[in-house]
C-alpha positions in Angstrom: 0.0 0.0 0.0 1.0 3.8 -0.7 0.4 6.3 2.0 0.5 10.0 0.1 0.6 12.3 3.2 -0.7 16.1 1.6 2.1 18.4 1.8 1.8 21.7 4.2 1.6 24.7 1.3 2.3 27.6 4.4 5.7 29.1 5.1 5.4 30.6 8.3 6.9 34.4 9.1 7.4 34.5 12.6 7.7 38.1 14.3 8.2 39.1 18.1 4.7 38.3 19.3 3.2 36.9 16.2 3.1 34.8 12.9 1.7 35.5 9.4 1.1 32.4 7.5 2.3 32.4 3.9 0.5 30.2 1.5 2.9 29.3 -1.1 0.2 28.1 -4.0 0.7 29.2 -7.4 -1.4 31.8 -7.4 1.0 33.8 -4.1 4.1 32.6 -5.7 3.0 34.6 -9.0 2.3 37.6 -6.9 5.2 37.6 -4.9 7.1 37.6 -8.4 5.3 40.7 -9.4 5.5 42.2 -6.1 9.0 41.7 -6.3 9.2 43.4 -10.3 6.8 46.2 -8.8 9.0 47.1 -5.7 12.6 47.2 -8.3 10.5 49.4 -10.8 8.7 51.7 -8.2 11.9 51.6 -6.0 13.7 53.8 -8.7 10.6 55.7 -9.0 11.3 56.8 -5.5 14.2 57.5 -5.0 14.1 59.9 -8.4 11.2 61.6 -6.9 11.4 65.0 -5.2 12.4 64.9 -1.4 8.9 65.8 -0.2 7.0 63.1 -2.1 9.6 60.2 -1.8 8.6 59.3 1.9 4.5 59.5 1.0 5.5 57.3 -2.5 7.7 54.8 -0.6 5.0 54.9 2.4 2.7 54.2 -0.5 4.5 51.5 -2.0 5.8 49.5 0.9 1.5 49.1 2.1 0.7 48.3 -1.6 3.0 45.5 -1.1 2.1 44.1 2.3 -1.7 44.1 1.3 -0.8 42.2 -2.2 1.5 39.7 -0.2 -1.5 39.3 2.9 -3.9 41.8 3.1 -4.5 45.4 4.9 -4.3 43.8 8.4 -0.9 42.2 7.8 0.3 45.7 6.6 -1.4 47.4 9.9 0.1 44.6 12.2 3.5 44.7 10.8 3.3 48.8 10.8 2.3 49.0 14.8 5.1 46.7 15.3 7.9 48.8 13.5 7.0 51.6 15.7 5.1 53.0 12.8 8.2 53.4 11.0 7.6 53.2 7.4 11.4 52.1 6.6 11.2 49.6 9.4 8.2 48.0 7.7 9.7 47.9 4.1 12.8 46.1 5.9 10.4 43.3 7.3 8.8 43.2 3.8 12.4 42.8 2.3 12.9 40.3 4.8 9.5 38.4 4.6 10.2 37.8 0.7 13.6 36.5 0.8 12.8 34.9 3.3 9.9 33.0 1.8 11.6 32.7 -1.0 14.0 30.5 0.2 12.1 28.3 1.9 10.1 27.8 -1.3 13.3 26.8 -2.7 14.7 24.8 0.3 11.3 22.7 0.0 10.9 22.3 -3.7 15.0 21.5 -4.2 15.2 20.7 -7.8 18.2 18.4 -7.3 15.4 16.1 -4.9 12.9 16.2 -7.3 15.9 15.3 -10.1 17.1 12.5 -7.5 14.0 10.9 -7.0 12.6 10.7 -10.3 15.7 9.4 -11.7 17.1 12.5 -14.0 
């Protein structure tokens, strides 16, 4: 007899206090691709805008991406616990992706899949 147990989809992101649950479906693994192609494009954006609109466009920007990635919550939660510092929340955003990211690819290693099916 085979035994297929399902496989758990969620990469959790653990913070100081709590954890946002990443499902890592095809669908979120597009959008964190975009997300990622938005923040390079929108980056440059910002930092060729003019002094006094940079911090409202990367403000802007770095909440665009937390709701995209979760939702409006997520992007309140993680706001209140950067001491409502907008840089502080785009670091934790840098951080959640790469770190998502890599456990994506820790978990879906080519080289196992290559190994087990005999490639």
């Amino acid at each position: 007899m085979v035994v297929i147990k399902k496989r758990s989809n969620v990469i959790p992101v653990e913070f100081d206090g709590f954890t946002l649950e990443f499902v890592a479906n095809d669908k979120n693994i597009l959008n964190m691709q975009e997300v990622g192609k938005k923040l390079q494009k929108e980056g440059q954006k910002v930092a060729d805008t003019e002094d006094g609109k940079a911090f409202d466009a990367l403000q802007a920007m770095v909440k665009e991406s937390w709701v995209g990635l979760f939702d409006e919550d997520t992007y309140n939660k993680v706001y209140v616990y950067s001491g409502e510092s907008t840089v502080d929340t785009m670091v934790y955003l840098l951080e959640t992706i790469s770190g998502v990211v890599g456990e994506w690819e820790r978990r879906n290693n080519g080289d196992a899949l290559k190994k087990y099916l005999g490639d």
